[in-house]
C-alpha positions as CSV (number, residue, x, y, z in Angstrom):
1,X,-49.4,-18.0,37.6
2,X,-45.9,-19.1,37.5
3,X,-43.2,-16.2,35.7
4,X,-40.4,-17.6,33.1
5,X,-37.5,-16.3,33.5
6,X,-36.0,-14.4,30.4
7,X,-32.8,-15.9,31.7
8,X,-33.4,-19.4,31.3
9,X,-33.3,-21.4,27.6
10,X,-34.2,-24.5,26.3
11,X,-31.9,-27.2,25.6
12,X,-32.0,-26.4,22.3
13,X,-30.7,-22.8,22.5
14,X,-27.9,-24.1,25.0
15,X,-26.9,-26.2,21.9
16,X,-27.1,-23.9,19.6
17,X,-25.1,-21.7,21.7
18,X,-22.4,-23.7,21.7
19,X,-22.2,-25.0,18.3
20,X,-22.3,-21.8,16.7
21,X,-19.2,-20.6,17.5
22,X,-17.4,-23.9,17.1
23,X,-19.4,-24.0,13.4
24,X,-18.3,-20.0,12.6
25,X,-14.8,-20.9,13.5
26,X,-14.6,-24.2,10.8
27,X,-16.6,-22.1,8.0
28,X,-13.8,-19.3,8.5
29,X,-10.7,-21.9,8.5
30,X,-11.9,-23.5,5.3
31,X,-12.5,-20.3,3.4
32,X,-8.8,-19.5,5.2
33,X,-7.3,-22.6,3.5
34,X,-8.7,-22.2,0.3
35,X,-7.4,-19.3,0.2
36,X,-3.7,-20.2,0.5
37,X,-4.4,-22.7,-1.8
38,X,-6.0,-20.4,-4.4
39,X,-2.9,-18.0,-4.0
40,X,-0.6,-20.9,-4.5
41,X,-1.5,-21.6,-7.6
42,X,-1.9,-18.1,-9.1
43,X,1.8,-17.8,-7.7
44,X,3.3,-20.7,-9.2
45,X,1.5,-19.9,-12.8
46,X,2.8,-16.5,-12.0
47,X,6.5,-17.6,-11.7
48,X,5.9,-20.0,-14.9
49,X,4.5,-17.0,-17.1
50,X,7.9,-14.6,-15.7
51,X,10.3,-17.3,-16.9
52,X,9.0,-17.9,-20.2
53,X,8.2,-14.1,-20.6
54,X,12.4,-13.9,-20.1
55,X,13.4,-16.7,-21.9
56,X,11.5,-15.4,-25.2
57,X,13.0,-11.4,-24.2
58,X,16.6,-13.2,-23.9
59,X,15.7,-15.5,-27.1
60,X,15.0,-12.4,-29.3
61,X,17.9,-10.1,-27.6
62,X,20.2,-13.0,-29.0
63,X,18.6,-12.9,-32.6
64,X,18.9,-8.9,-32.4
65,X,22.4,-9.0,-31.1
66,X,24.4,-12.0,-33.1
67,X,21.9,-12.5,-35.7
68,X,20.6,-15.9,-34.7
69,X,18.9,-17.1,-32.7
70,X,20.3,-19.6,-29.8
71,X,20.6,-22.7,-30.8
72,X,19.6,-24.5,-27.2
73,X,18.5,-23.4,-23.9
74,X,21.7,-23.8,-22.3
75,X,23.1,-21.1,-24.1
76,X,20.7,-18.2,-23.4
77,X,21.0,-19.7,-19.6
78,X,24.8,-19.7,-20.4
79,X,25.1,-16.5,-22.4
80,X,22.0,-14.1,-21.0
81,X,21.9,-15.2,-17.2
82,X,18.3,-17.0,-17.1
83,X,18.1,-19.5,-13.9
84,X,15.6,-22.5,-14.5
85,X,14.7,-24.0,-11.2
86,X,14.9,-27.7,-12.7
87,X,13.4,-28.9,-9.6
88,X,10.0,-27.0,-10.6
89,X,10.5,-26.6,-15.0
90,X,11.0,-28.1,-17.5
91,X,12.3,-26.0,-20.9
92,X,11.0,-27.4,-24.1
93,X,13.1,-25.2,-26.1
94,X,12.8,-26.2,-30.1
95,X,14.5,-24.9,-32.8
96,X,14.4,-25.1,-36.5
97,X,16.9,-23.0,-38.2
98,X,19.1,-20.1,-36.8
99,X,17.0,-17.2,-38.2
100,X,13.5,-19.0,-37.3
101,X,12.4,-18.1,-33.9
102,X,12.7,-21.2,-31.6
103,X,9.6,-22.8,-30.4
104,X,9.7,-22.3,-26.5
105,X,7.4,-24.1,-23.6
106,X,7.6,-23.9,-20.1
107,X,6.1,-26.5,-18.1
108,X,5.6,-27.1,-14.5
109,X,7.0,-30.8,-13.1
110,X,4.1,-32.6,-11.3
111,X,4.8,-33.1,-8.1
């Protein structure tokens, strides 16, 4: 009676052997990626939400401080220091009447 060597494998385990790896090193670089991508977009919805957060605070500093409100966006960039990155927002920035509190969007440019 012939002895098998615990040493030896099938074809089938060499295979697997090799793929393995190669297959634990893909799953890991896709979940990787996704997760960049993932914090990208938290980031830039983060950076949207902190402008218009401190345009409205600058908005209502100038209604407590001159009694009006601004009367466009280029003032309360002008006047109160906000910096729009134009290459990334767009300021919809609407107002009505001096002691009516403007009507202010943020929106990302597609890119």
């Amino acid at each position: 009676m012939k002895k098998k060597s615990i040493y030896k494998k099938n074809i089938f385990a060499k295979i697997f052997s090799v793929i393995s790896p190669i297959l634990f090193t893909l799953v890991v670089a896709v979940m990787i990626i996704n997760g960049l991508n993932k914090t990208e977009v938290s980031s830039e919805a983060e950076g949207r939400r902190i402008l218009s957060d401190s345009i409205f605070r600058s908005t209502v500093k100038c209604y407590a401080i001159e009694g009006r409100y601004p009367e466009s966006i280029e003032y309360v960039k002008k006047k109160y220091g906000i910096i729009v990155d134009d290459s990334k927002y767009v300021v919809d920035y609407e107002i009505f009447a001096s002691n009516i509190m403007p009507l202010i969007k943020v929106r990302e440019l597609r890119k």
